[in-house]
N, C-alpha and C positions, 0 to 999 in steps of 0.2 A: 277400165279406168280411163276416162278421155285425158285430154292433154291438160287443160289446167289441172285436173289432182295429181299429175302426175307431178307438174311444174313447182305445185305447191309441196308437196313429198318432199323433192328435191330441195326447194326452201329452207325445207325444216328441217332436214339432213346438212345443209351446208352451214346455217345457224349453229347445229349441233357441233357439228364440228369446228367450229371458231370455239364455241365454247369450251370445249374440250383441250383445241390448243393453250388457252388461257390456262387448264388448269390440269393439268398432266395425267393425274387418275382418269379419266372421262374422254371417251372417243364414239363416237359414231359413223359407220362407213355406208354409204352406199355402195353397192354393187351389182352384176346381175351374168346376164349367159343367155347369148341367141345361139340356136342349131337349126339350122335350116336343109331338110334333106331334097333334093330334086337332082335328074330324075327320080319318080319311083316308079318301080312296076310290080303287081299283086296280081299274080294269076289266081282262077276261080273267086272272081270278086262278086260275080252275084248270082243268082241262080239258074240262070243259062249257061255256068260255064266261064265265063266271058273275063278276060283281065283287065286291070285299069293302069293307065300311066299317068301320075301324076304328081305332085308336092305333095312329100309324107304319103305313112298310111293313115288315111283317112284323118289327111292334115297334121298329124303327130310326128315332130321330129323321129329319126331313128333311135339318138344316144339320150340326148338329153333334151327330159320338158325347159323350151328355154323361159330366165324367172327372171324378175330383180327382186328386192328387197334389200331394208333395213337391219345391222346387227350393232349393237354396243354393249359395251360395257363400263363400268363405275367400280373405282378401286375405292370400298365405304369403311377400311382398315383392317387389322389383324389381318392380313392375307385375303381376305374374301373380296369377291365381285359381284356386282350385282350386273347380270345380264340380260339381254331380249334378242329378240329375231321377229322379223315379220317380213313374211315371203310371198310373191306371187306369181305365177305361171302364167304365160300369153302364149298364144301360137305365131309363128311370125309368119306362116302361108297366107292367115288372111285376120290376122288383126285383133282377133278376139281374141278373150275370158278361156282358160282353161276349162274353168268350171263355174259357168255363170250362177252368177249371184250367192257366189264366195271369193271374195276376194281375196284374201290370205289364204290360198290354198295347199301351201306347201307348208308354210310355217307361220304360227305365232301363238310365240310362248314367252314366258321371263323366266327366271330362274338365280339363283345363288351359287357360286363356283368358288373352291376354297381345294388349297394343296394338299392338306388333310384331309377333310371330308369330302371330294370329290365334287361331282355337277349335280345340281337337283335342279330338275328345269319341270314348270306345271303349265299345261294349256293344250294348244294341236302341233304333233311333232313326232315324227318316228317312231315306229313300234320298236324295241331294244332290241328283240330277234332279229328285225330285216339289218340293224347297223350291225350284229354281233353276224349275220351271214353273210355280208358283206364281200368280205375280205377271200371268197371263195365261190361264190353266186354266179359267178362272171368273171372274165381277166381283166374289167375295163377300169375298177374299183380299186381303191387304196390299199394296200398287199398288209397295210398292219393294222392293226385295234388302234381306235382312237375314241377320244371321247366327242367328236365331234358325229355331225348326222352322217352316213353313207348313202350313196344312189346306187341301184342298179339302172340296167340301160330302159331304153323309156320306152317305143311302140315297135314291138315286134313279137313275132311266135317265138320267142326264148325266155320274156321277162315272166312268164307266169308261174313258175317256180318259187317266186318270190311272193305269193299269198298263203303258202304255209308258214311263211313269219308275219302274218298280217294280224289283225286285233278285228273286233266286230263292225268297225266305221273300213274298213282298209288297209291298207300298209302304213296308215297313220291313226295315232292316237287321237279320237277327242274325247276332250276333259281327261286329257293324260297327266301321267306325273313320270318320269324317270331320270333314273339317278343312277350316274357310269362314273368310274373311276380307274386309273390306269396306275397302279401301283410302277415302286421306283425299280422291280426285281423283273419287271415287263408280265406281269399279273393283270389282267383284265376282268373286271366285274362291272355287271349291270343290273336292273332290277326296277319290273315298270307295270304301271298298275292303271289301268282307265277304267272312272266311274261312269255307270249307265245312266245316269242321271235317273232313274228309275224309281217308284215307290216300294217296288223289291228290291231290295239294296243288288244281289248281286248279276240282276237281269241285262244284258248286254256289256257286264264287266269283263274285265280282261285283266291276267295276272300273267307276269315273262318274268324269267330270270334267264342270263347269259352268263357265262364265263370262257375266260381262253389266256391264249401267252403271248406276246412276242418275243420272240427269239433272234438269231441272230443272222440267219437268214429264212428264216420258216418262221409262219404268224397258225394257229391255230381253235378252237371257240366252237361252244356248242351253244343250244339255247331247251329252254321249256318252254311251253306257253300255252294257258287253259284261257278259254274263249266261251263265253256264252253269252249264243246269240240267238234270240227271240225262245231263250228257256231252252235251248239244246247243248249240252258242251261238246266242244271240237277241241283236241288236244295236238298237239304236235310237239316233235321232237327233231331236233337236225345235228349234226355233227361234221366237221370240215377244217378242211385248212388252205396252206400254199407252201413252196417251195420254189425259192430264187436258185439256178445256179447259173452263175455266168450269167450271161444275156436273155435267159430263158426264166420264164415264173409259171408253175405248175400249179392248178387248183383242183380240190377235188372236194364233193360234200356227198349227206344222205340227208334227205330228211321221211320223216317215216310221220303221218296224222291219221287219226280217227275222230270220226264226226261223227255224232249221232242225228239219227232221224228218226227218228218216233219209232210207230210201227214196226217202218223197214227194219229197222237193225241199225248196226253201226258201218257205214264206208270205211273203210282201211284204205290208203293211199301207203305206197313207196317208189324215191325218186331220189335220183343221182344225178351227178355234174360232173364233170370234164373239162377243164379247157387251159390253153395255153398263151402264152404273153408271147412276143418272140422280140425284142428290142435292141439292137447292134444302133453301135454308134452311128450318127447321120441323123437324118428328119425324117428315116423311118418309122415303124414296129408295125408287126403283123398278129392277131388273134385268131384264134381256131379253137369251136367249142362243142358239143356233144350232151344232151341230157336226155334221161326218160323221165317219164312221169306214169306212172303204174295206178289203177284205180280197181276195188274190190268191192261187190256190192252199193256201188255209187248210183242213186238215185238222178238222173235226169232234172233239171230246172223247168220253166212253163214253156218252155223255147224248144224241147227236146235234148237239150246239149248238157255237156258237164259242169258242173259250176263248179270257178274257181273254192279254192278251200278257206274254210272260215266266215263265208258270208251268209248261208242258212237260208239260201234259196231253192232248195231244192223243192219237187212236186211231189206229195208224197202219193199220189195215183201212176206215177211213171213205171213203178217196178224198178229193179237190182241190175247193174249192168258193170258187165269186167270188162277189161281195154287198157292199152297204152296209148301213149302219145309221144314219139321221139321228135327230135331237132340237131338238124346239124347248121353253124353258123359259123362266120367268117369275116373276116374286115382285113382294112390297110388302111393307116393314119399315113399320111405326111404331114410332118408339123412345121409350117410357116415361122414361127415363133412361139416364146412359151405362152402366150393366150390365143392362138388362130392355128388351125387346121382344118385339113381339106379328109375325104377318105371315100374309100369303097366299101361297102358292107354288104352283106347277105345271109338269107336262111333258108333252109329246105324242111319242110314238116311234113311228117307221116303219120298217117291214123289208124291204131289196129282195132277190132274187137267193139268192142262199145265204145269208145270214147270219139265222142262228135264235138265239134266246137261250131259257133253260129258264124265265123269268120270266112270257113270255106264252103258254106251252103250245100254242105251236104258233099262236097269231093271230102276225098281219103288224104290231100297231100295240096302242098301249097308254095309256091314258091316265091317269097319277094326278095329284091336288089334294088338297090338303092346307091347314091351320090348324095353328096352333102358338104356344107362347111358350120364349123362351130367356133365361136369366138366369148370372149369374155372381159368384161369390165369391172 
């Protein structure tokens, strides 16, 4: 987006919101979110061996893709709103399109939200699985169910975990529909359906259902979700929660998929999480986190390596391959204020058996550390 669309965005966001003041139901916010990691360093960055120092991995913040975008909503009576969202990711290392030539890459959708019947939002926007894992994927994440999107963390060897709650386009819906609701008894329901746009209706469709509690200090949530992509179903299942006590928040999950591949058979994957919060008064907190990822009969992609789950890239001339893949990760925030913080972060990854990733070019093990500041408007 060069500067004028961005100036003219801004325009019509600040318009919007004059208008909005005039008339109480109707607001429109801009906002958004830079993170900027340097240094970094990636051991085995390319096929001699060799590591790289530099801004991000391979220019990707560590925590979060930094976005802005537009959100409003319109109070049109009886209780209901009519809402939107439209989001976009830049890199701030050097200025570009997260993902050129999409500009709303994160989000844009509208939708209806009503106390009763909950949120039904239609367009591109989270798959309900990844907001319903959320809450245990990671400790950096919101600890309860919300009807709102969730992140996990953004480039590194730990976020891949988070393609078992993915749909056929991603970790996001297109041409999605879902619809969350947070009952008043702290009951959480979800339920989310994206068309293939296909002349086979249900070719590259995708059906999720989520449910979970919040409690009173423990949040907990499973999900479904059948995937078919280019005529294969891939199926998964996850289950998980957290637990506050004192200063300390515990997460733990499983998720367990099967993906079919023609011929071969079907992959079986099982994969667990780990990790902890540690937050003591001050402009501390510390995380510490642990996962495997276990794969069975998993077919190789044209690269030789694993493909993430869900996406139906696999080779089917590669042959069956068993392996894990662990991670051990780590950070420290100091928070500045409640919008700016500084931190240290790190991961250490291990390859066993069959599972190759094209990240460490063929090493067994990988180690990036990173610095960074992230701020928000």
């Amino acid at each position: 987006m060069t500067k004028k669309h961005f100036a003219m965005a801004a325009t019509v966001a600040a318009i919007a919101v004059a208008a909005g003041g005039a008339h109480a139901q109707s607001s429109v916010q801009l906002y958004g979110l830079m993170d900027l990691s340097v240094p970094t360093y990636q051991s085995h960055a390319d096929a001699n061996g060799n590591h790289v120092i530099g801004m991000g991995i391979g220019g990707e913040p560590w925590f979060s893709g930094s976005r802005f975008g537009m959100k409003g909503a319109e109070d049109i009576g009886g209780g209901t709103k009519v809402i939107f969202r439209l989001e976009a990711e830049y890199r701030v290392a050097d200025g570009q399109m997260e993902d050129p030539g999409q500009l709303f890459d994160r989000d844009a959708w509208v939708g209806i939200e009503n106390d009763s019947l909950g949120k039904l939002t239609a367009g591109f926007q989270n798959t309900i699985a990844r907001d319903a894992a959320a809450i245990y994927g990671d400790p950096y994440g919101n600890a309860k169910l919300t009807t709102e999107e969730g992140g996990w963390t953004n480039s590194n060897n730990f976020k891949q975990m988070i393609f078992y709650a993915a749909g056929s386009t991603g970790t996001r819906y297109s041409n999605g529909l879902a619809w969350k609701k947070l009952f008043n008894n702290g009951i959480f329901a979800a339920a989310g359906y994206a068309f293939g746009n296909q002349t086979s209706f249900g070719l590259n469709s995708v059906y999720q259902a989520a449910l979970g509690y919040n409690g009173n200090s423990f949040a907990a949530s499973t999900f479904y979700s059948h995937v078919n992509k280019n005529g294969f179903a891939n199926q998964s299942f996850s289950v998980g929660g957290n637990y506050t006590f004192g200063i300390v928040r515990a997460n733990a999950g499983y998720f367990r998929y099967w993906g079919d591949q023609g011929s071969l058979g079907q992959r079986q994957d099982n994969a667990w999480t780990v990790s902890l919060k540690l937050a003591p008064k001050g402009p501390l907190d510390y995380e510490l986190g642990y996962q495997q990822m276990r794969v069975h009969n998993a077919a190789y992609n044209a690269d030789g390596d694993i493909p993430n789950a869900n996406l139906g890239t696999f080779d089917p001339t590669s042959g069956l391959h068993n392996g894990f893949k662990e991670t051990l990760y780590g950070s420290v925030f100091y928070h500045l204020s409640k919008r700016t913080e500084v931190y240290l972060a790190g991961d250490y990854m291990r390859l066993h058996g069959g599972y190759t990733v094209g990240s460490t070019f063929g090493a067994t093990n990988q180690l990036e550390l990173t610095g960074g500041i992230r701020t928000r408007f």
